[in-house]
Residue, then its C-alpha position, 0 to 999 in steps of 0.5 A: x500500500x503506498x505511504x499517501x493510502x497509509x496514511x489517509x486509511x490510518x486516519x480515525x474515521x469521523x472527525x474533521x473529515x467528516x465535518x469537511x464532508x458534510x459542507x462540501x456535499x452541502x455546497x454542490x448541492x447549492x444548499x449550503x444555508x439551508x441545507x445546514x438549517x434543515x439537519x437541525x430538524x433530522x431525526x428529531x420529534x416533529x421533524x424528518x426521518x434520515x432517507x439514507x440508513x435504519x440506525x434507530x433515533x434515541x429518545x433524547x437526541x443531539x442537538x446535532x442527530x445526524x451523520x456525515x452519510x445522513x446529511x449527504x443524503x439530504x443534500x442529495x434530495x434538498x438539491x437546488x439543481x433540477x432534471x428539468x423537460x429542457x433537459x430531457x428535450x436536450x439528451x436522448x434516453x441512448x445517450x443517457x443510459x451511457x452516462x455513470x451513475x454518479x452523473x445522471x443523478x447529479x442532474x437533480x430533482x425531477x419536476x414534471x412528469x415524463x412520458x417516453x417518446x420512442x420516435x424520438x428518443x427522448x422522455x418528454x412533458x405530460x400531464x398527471x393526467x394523461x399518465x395516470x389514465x395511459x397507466x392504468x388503460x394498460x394495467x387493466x389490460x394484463x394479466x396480473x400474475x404479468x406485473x411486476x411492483x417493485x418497492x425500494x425502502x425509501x417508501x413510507x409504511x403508508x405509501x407501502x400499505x397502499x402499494x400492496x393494497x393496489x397490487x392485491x386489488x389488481x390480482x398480484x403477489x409479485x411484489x419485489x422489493x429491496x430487502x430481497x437483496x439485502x437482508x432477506x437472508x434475515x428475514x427467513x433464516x432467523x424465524x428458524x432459530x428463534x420465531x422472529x425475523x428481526x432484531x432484539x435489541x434496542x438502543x438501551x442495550x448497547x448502554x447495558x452491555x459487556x460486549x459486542x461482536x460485529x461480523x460482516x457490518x461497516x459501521x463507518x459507512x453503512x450506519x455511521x450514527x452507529x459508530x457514536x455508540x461504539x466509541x461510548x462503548x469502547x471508552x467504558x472499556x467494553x470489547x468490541x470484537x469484530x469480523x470483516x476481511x477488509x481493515x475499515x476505518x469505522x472499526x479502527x478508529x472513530x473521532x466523534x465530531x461532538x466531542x470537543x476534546x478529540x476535535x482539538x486535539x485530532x485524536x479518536x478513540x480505538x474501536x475494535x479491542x479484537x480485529x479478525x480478518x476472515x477471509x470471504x465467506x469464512x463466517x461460519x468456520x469462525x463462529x464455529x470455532x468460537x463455539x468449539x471453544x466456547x463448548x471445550x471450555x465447559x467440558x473442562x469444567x464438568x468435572x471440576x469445581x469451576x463454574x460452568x461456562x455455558x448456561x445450562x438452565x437457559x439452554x434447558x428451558x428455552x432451547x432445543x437441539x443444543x446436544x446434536x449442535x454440542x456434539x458436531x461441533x466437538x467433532x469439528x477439527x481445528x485444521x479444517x476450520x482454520x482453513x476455511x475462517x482463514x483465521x488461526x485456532x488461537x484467533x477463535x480462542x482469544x475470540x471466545x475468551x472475551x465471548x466466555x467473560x461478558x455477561x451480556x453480549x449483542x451480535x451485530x451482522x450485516x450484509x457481509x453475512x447476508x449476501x453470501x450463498x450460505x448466509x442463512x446458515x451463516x447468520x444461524x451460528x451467530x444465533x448459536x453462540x449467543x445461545x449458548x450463554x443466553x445471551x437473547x431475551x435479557x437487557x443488554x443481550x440480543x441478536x442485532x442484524x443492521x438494516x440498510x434503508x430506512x424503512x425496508x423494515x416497515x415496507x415488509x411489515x406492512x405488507x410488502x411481501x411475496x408470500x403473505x400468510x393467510x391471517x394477513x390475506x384474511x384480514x386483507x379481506x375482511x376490512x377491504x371487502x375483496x378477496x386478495x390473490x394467495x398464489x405466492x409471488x414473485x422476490x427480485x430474483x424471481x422477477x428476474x428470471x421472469x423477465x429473462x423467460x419473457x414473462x413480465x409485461x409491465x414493471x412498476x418502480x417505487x422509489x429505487x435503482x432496481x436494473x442498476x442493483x440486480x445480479x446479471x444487470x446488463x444481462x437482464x436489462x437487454x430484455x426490459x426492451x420486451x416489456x409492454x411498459x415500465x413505470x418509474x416513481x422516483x424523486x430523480x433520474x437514474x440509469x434505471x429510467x433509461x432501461x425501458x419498455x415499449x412505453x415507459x413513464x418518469x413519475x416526480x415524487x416529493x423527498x422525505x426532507x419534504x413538506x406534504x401538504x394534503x388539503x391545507x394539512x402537513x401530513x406525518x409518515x411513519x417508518x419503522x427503524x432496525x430495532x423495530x421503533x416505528x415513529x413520525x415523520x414530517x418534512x420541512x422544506x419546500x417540494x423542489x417543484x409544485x407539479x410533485x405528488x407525494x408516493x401516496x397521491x400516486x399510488x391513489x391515482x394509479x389504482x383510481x385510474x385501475x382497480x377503482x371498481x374492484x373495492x369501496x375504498x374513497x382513495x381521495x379520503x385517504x391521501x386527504x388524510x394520512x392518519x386515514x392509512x394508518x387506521x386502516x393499517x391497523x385494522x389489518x394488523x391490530x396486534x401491531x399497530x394498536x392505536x397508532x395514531x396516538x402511540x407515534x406521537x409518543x417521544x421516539x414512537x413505539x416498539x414492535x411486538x418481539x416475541x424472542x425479546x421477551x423469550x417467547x419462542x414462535x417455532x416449531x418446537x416452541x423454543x430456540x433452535x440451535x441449527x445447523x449442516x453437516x459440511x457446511x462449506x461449499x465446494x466453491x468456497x474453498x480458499x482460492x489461490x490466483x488467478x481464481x479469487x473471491x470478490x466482495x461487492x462493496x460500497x464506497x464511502x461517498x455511497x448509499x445503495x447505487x447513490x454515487x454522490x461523488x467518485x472519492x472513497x475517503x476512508x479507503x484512501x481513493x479519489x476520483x475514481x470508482x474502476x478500482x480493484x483492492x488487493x492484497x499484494x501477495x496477490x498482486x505480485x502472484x499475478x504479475x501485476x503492479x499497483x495501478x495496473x489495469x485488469x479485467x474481471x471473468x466470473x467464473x460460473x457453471x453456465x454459458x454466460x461470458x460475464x466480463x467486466x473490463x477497466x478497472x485499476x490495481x490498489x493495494x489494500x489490507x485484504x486476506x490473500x484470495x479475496x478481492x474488493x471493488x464497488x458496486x453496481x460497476x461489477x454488478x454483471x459478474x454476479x450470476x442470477x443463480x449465485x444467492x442464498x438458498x433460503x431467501x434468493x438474496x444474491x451472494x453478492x459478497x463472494x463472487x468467484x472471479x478470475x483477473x487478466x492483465x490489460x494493455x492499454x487503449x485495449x476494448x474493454x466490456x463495462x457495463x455492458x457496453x464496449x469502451x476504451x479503459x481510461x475513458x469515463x465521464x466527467x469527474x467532479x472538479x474538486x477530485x483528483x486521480x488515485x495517487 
């Protein structure tokens, strides 16, 4: 690693940096007064959500609630800059699908609604009018089973109610949504272990705490409001053991911004007491061998007069299974579970002394778990260790999966979803008087393979960047051209609005950060966080234009124009009045939401029922499972040696999903420049190559697909040998469609199997889908400098 990138990655996250950050982003967005009056008034009562991460909002905030990452968001949507019709009278939809994300976002907020003009080209000015009677003439047309309603999380739980209320009014489960790509892994593996699909701690356990494990989670740059937590955490002296193969800044090292004395001094607090860098896809080997420690060290116990280690009384009453879990992991040997963690047999014991010692102890994963082909087993290990010592359903303890967006945890709640269960179809009918579908739908992969089998006629986008962030993009998008239409609802331009059907709509929606105002009234959305709080919203600023809708009004206008006759529901009413919805949410889930008009008025809001917070165990067996596989590592994990390697998709810093909000990467050390490749140098020199040559991406994957991608510069970086990192949706083309969890169909984007070749210079390289020369990408913004 070259000494300007030692320098910059060994830097504490936080501090000044991320202060300068926050202006900067603020500034070219042109809103750098109100930008900084209007954070005043994020994740505060009375004020606005975070659009960006689902990291919970205390009680008692700051004056200053908010995160380097948050506030880009916001200046992201609160941008003066506007994606007007001249604009798009100016640049044909060919052009702007050649565009990088970064770019076509940076144009700025939609402000009419667009309508696409295929003897043109071009997206062109219509009325709300004339889209939503054009839209719903051709969704009366379909076959139901024929549409595709993609959802993102940006959507509140009452634009998401009403979207699957239209959709099941109009005869679909299909109701693919973000959380198919990230967390659905969570959402279906850990009902099997403890009869939730949802985290169980909240806020005040991380006060109470003695320590905490972080497997597969970036703090830094996924959630950095977390970070604050941890350096309070770190500073008491609790442990904070975690699990990444990258070094990154947010588990190192943290300056918190609020505090005084380490702004004066550039100092931060240490962050990670332990640090293990398994290699990609070592997860489960890992916990495993914790556990095998964890369990010896009671066996020696047995038979002398210490105290035992494992808690038998919880493990009795609450669990099921233990003795079989108990007895492979015995049998496990430590050379195979070195080999796959990539980790040594004293890393796991130093681990599980500091596991053994805590009383109260939370495990925190993200999509480093999630998104990997065994992830749900994966994830089913960190619930066994914390089994062991009963370290769920007690203040301080829990299982503590990071969701991303803000309210990819609601949408789900409050319907979206593709395999509803009867009491909620029952309920459906019930309070709407019709009778909804009860064939099960379509997630995002099946969605994909629908529209790869030419089996979709019209897919309807809520929010998102759905054709960027899917496995096999470009692959897929070529077949989008088949579709009857594609609707986007979206607040700006993205390179998704470019990949359309034989009709295509651009629908401008209101931001969370703005004023939604119904019949004279602002109106409050709610949202529920990752630690199932659910809580008002209300934006503050003026809509970027008066022609925008909120996702509401929009999704009443779509089923007006519809399903208007299938149901006796006065849509105008409900967009009229917010709290409408949300009586109507209740209705259907009562045990839920039971008085939730008045409940989010309370300071932070309420809490979600959670059955495994209070040890009450909704399985099968009426208990806690301890699950697991013989032989739970695949064949295609195995540790690669070059040129086969593992790569990690991942975000860069300036990065919310695939919102580039500029081409640096801070906490990497990397500057105006995405095409990268980070490398261990045993790698790096295994191959031939040197740091800053270019080279070119081959999936390796048992079918007949040529998935390329070409152009990309070597960094070096502080990575396990074998394993490989760049960013997404750039490598988003190698994923294969078919490499996803087998439980959830969540894409294993986090281990893909590659192989990498050296590239000449001026040679045609594949990126993205299309030919170009390596070195050639759109204008960078002018602040940035090139990687050093």
């Amino acid at each position: 690693m070259s000494d300007q990138r030692k320098t910059a990655v060994n830097k504490p996250a936080g501090g000044w940096g991320a202060l300068n950050a926050v202006e900067t982003h603020l500034a070219r967005q042109e809103v750098l007064i109100r930008g900084n009056r209007v954070l005043l008034d994020m994740n505060k009562p009375g004020g606005f959500d975070c659009p960006s991460c689902a990291w919970p909002d205390p009680r008692k905030p700051h004056a200053f609630e908010y995160c380097e990452n948050g506030a880009k968001a916001v200046a992201w949507e609160a941008t003066k800059k506007r994606a007007t019709p001249e604009f798009f009278a100016e640049h044909t939809v060919s052009e702007l699908r050649g565009w990088t994300d970064h770019d076509i976002e940076a144009v700025g907020r939609l402000t009419e609604p667009m309508r696409y003009n295929p003897a043109t080209d071009k997206y062109e000015c219509a009325s709300w009018e004339e889209a939503f009677h054009a839209i719903g003439d051709e969704l009366r047309g379909l076959d139901p089973k024929r549409v595709e309603l993609y959802t993102s999380g940006r959507a509140s739980n009452e634009a998401a109610f009403l979207y699957q209320t239209f959709g099941r009014l109009l005869g679909t489960n299909n109701f693919p949504d973000c959380s198919n790509m990230c967390h659905e892994t969570t959402t279906v593996a850990l009902p099997e272990s403890i009869g939730v699909g949802k985290g169980t701690v909240d806020l005040e356990d991380f006060e109470d705490c003695d320590a905490i494990f972080i497997i597969g989670q970036n703090p830094g740059t996924n959630s950095p409001r977390m970070l604050g937590y941890l350096h309070d955490m770190a500073k008491r002296g609790v442990p904070i053991v975690s699990f990444n193969p990258l070094k990154e800044r947010g588990l190192v090292a943290f300056a918190n911004p609020q505090n005084a004395v380490e702004m004066l001094t550039g100092t931060g607090q240490k962050i990670s007491s332990s640090y293990f860098q398994v290699r990609v896809g070592g997860d489960i080997a890992a916990v495993q061998g914790i556990c095998k420690a964890v369990i010896a060290a009671d066996d020696a116990a047995t038979g002398s007069a210490r105290s035992r280690i494992i808690d038998r009384d919880f493990i009795a009453r609450h669990t099921h299974g233990f003795d079989a879990f108990a007895d492979y992991i015995r049998n496990l040997c430590w050379e195979r579970l070195e080999h796959y963690s990539g980790l040594c047999r004293a890393d796991m014991e130093a681990a599980a002394e500091i596991y053994m010692k805590a009383n109260r102890v939370i495990a925190c994963w993200g999509m480093g778990i999630t998104q990997h082909r065994r992830g749900g087993d994966a994830m089913q290990q960190i619930v066994n260790l914390l089994l062991l010592r009963g370290n769920i359903g007690r203040k301080g303890t829990g299982a503590c999966p990071i969701r991303g967006h803000s309210n990819v945890q609601g949408d789900r709640t409050v319907g979206i979803y593709q395999k509803p269960k009867e009491p909620f179809l029952r309920k459906m009918d019930e309070v709407f008087r019709f009778k909804a579908p009860r064939d099960p739908g379509h997630d995002v992969a099946e969605c994909c393979e629908a529209i790869l089998r030419h089996e979709v006629d019209a897919f309807v986008a809520l929010g998102g960047n759905f054709f960027r962030a899917i496995p096999d993009n470009t692959r897929i998008a070529r077949e989008v051209p088949n579709l009857r239409m594609t609707v986007y609802i979206a607040t700006k331009p993205n390179l998704s609005h470019m990949t359309i059907g034989r009709s295509s709509w651009l629908l401008p929606c209101l931001g969370r950060t703005e004023r939604d105002e119904q019949n004279g009234v602002v109106q409050t959305i709610t949202v529920e966080d990752s630690f199932s709080m659910v809580h008002g919203s209300v934006g503050v600023l003026d809509p970027a234009s008066p022609d925008l809708k909120s996702e509401v009004a929009i999704i009443a206008g779509l089923a007006k124009a519809t399903v208007a006759d299938r149901a006796r529901i006065d849509w105008d009413t409900l967009v009229g009045d917010y709290s409408l919805i949300r009586d109507k949410i209740e209705q259907v889930l009562p045990e839920q939401f039971n008085n939730y008009n008045a409940r989010i008025a309370q300071p932070g809001g309420f809490r979600l029922p959670n059955g495994a917070r209070e040890r009450k165990w909704d399985t099968p067996t009426g208990k806690a499972n301890f699950l697991f596989k013989e032989g739970l590592i695949d064949a295609d994990d195995d540790a690669p040696e070059a040129p086969h390697l593992q790569l990690i998709t991942l975000r860069s810093h300036d990065q919310f999903n695939t919102t580039v909000y500029s081409n640096d990467d801070r906490y990497r050390g990397v500057r105006g420049e995405r095409m990268v490749v980070f490398m261990n140098a045993r790698d790096i020199a295994a191959l031939g190559l040197s740091e800053g040559a270019m080279i070119e991406f081959s999936a390796v994957w048992h079918d007949e697909v040529d998935r390329r991608v070409g152009g990309f510069r070597v960094v070096a970086f502080d990575i396990p040998p074998g394993c490989c990192a760049a960013y997404y949706p750039e490598t988003n083309p190698l994923l294969p469609l078919a490499h996803r969890d087998q439980r959830s169909n969540t894409p294993a984007a986090k281990s893909v199997a590659v192989t990498i070749t050296a590239m000449t210079p001026g040679e045609p390289v594949e990126v993205d889908g299309g030919v170009a020369e390596h070195g050639r990408h759109r204008a960078e913004d002018p602040e940035t400098v090139p990687l050093a």
